[in-house]
C-alpha positions in Angstrom: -5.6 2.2 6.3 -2.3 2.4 4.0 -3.0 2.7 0.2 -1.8 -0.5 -1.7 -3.5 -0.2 -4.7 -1.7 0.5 -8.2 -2.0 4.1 -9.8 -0.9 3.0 -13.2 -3.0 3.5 -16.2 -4.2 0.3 -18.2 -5.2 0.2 -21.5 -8.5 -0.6 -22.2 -9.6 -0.1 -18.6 -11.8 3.3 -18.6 -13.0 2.9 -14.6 -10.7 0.9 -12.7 -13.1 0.8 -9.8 -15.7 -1.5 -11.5 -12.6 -4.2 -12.3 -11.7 -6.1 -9.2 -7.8 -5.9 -9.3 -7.5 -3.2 -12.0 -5.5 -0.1 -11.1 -7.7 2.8 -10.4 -7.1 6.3 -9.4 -7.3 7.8 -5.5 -8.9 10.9 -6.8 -12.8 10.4 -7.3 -14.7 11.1 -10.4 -12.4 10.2 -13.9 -13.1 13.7 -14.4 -10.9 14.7 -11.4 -8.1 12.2 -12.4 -7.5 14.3 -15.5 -6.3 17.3 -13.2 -3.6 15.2 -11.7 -2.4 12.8 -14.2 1.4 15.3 -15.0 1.7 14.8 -11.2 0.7 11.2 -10.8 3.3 10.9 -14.1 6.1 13.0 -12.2 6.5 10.3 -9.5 5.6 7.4 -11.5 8.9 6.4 -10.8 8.0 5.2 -7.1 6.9 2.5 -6.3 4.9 1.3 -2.5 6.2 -2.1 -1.8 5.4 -2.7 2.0 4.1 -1.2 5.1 4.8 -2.3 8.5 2.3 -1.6 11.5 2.6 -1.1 15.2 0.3 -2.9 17.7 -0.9 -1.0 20.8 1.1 -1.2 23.7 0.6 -5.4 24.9 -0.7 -6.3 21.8 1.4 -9.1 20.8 -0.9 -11.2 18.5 0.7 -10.0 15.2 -1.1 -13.2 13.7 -4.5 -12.7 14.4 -4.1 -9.0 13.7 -3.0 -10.4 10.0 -5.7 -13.1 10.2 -8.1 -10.6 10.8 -7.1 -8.3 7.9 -7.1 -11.2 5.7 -10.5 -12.2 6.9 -12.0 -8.2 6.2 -10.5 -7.3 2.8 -10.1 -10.8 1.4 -6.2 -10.4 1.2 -3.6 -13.3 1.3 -2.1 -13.9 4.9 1.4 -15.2 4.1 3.6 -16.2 7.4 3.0 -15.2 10.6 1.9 -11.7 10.8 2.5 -10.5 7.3 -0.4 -9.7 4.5 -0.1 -9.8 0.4 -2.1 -7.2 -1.5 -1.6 -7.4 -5.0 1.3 -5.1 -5.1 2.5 -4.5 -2.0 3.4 -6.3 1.5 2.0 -5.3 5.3 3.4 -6.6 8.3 2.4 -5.6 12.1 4.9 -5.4 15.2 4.4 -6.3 18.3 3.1 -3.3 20.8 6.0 -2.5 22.7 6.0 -0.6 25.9 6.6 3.5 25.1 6.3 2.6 21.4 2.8 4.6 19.5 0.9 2.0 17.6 0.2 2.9 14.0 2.1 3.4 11.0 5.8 2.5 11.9 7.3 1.8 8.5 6.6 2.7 4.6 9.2 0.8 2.2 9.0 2.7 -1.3 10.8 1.4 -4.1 12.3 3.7 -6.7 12.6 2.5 -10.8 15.8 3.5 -12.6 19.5 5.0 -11.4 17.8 8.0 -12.4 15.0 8.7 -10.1 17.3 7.7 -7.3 19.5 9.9 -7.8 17.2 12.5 -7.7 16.0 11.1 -4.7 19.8 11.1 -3.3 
């Protein structure tokens, strides 16, 4: 399952996983975020805005895969087949014949002329 939770830092928040939408850290104990937080800074600059997800092959129900997301992890179905975390999108495609379900598309948004450059 794609990660669209936040990464960010809050202030006042000491462990994001007892807060329901705080941002938290992918790492485990605080302890072990400490170890990564000049990484997790260096790309602080991207940002996950949407995923988009393959059916298998004949699947064509892109709604009731969305409806059944939205029904197991509580997250808003907008539209048909499209799902709103609380900072990021997912959509599902149709299975297509010769097409590999799964992960088809990440969208990644970058802050500042800057970072895309670097990017570029």
């Amino acid at each position: 399952m794609p990660e669209l939770d936040s990464h960010s830092l809050k202030d006042g928040v000491e462990d994001g996983m007892k807060e329901r939408f705080a941002p938290w850290h992918a790492l485990g104990p605080i302890s072990g975020w400490e170890r990564h937080r000049e990484v997790m800074r260096r790309y602080g600059h991207l940002w996950l805005l949407g995923v988009r997800v393959r059916l298998g092959e004949g699947d064509a129900d892109v709604e009731g895969a969305a409806r059944q997301w939205e029904e197991l992890f509580g997250v808003t179905r907008v539209g048909s087949g499209e799902l709103r975390f609380e900072n990021a999108g997912m959509g599902f495609l149709a299975g297509e014949e010769g097409e590999r379900e799964g992960l088809w598309e990440i969208v990644v948004g970058v802050e500042g002329w800057e970072g895309a450059e670097g990017i570029l």
